[in-house]
C-alpha angles and dihedrals in degrees: 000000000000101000092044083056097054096041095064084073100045108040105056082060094046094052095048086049087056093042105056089040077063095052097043089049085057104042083054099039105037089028090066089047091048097051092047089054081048087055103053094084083065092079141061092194122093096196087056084046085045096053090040091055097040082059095062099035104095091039115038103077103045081053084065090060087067085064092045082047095049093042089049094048088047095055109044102040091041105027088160091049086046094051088056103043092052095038091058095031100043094105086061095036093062092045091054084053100049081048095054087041096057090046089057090046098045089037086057103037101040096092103032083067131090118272083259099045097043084087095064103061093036080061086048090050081047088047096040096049093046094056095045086049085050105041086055089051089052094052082049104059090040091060098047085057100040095247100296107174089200126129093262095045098052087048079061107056091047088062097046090046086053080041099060099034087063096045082061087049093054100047090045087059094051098046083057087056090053098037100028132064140196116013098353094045087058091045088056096050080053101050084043085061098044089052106036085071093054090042088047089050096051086051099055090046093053095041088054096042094042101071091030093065097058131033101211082053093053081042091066109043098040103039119103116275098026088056092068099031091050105037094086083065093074096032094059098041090051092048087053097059088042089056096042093048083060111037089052085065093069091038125148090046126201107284085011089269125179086008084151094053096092095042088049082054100050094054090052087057094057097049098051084044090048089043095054098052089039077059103049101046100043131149088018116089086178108042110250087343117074129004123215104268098041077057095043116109122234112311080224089063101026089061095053087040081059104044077057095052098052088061106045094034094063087044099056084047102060100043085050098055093040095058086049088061098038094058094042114153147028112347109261125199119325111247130178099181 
């Protein structure tokens, strides 16, 4: 009885921790295929579509399991939270859907068609992984604002959709710098550039908006000691997209060298932008409604949901990193068979 006691006070915490590393670990994985399928619309050329597809290939379905993973967690640890956010967000829940859905059926169909119809799904992969960008921007931008459905707040979430499309964008730019070489490898040093402005730019106006639309959120950025704890957050964040911005102008270098450093990058920048909303709306899993353990299911059920977890977590984990590591190095031709 004692440790189902205590645990009602751990393991709410436990499982939001778990919860947002998921999350992180999507918005990086999936965020850098998605902005690849955004890019491709960048080129004319299908062997370059080809190349950008084929670097994604091995990777891009097993990201999506991290959202599986988020959206379970979600649901089982904090059934009531659950039960609000979709509620509110089920509109761009389904579109996101309907986006991921179109990317496993072009991805799959694009080379069983003929030469002059291969375009076409190659547009549907680039239209499929835009709405689901947007449609996550979108939730995004909902959730900061508590899902006002006022004027201003729609106008919002608009910005931070195009904002996080972009930061995809970003990140998928720099992971065809990583992964590319030649022609395409410059072009992508390029797109990276073009979008790291837009993706800056959605940053700055959710980190502004963000503490101005609560005041316990204003409270804890900009009280004495957490000014002054917290301030390298933003400073460091700022210096990396400085340093990325110009790093991607001499890129590709001679011998290819240091082709991971702005996708390293851009990883860093999401987790210092995750970490700073993490950070603003804890201990709440439902902004100003419902904190995480007034939306936390039953400690009973919670324990056995977490002796479970600490054996599939380490699991997903290591076949994900393995097939990182498997499939190291430049793309190489795209196969289906």
């Amino acid at each position: 009885m004692d440790l189902i006691a205590t645990s009602a006070t751990w393991l709410p915490v436990a499982f939001a921790a778990l919860m947002g590393t998921a999350i992180l670990l999507y918005v990086i994985l999936d965020g850098y295929d998605l902005g690849v399928g955004m890019l491709l619309g960048g080129t004319r050329s299908e062997a370059e579509r080809d190349t950008m597809i084929a670097s994604i290939g091995p990777f891009w379905d097993a990201n999506e399991t991290w959202l599986v993973l988020a959206v379970g967690l979600l649901l089982v640890a904090f059934p009531m939270a659950h039960g609000v956010i979709l509620s509110h967000l089920y509109l761009p829940v389904a579109l996101m859907l309907v986006g991921l859905i179109l990317r496993g059926v072009a991805f799959k169909f694009r080379t069983k068609m003929a030469p002059a119809r291969k375009a076409h799904w190659d547009r549907a992969f680039l239209a499929g992984s835009t709405l689901a960008a947007l449609s996550q921007g979108w939730m995004l931008g909902q959730y900061i604002l508590g899902f006002d459905r006022s004027v201003a707040a729609l106008a919002f979430s608009g910005l931070t959709a195009l904002g996080l499309a972009s930061a995809y964008a970003f990140i998928g730019a720099a992971w065809l710098v990583m992964r590319t070489s030649g022609d395409l490898q410059s072009r992508a040093a390029a797109w990276a550039r073009e979008t790291l402005t837009l993706a800056a730019l959605g940053l700055v106006a959710v980190s502004v908006v963000t503490p101005l639309v609560s005041e316990r959120i204003f409270d804890k950025w900009f009280s004495f000691p957490n000014l002054i704890l917290l301030a390298p957050v933003p400073v460091v964040t700022g210096l990396l997209l400085w340093g990325l911005w110009v790093a991607l102008a001499r890129y590709p270098r001679e011998g290819d060298r240091w082709n991971w450093l702005p996708f390293a990058g851009a990883v860093a920048v999401f987790a210092l932008a995750f970490h700073g909303l993490a950070f603003s709306f804890f201990p709440y899993v439902v902004p100003g409604q419902l904190t995480v353990w007034e939306a936390a299911a039953a400690p009973e059920s919670l324990l056995i949901i977490f002796v479970g977890a600490l054996f599939a977590l380490p699991v997903i984990a290591a076949v994900t990193a393995f097939t990182y590591w498997v499939f190291r190095g430049k793309a190489g031709d795209l196969a289906y068979e």
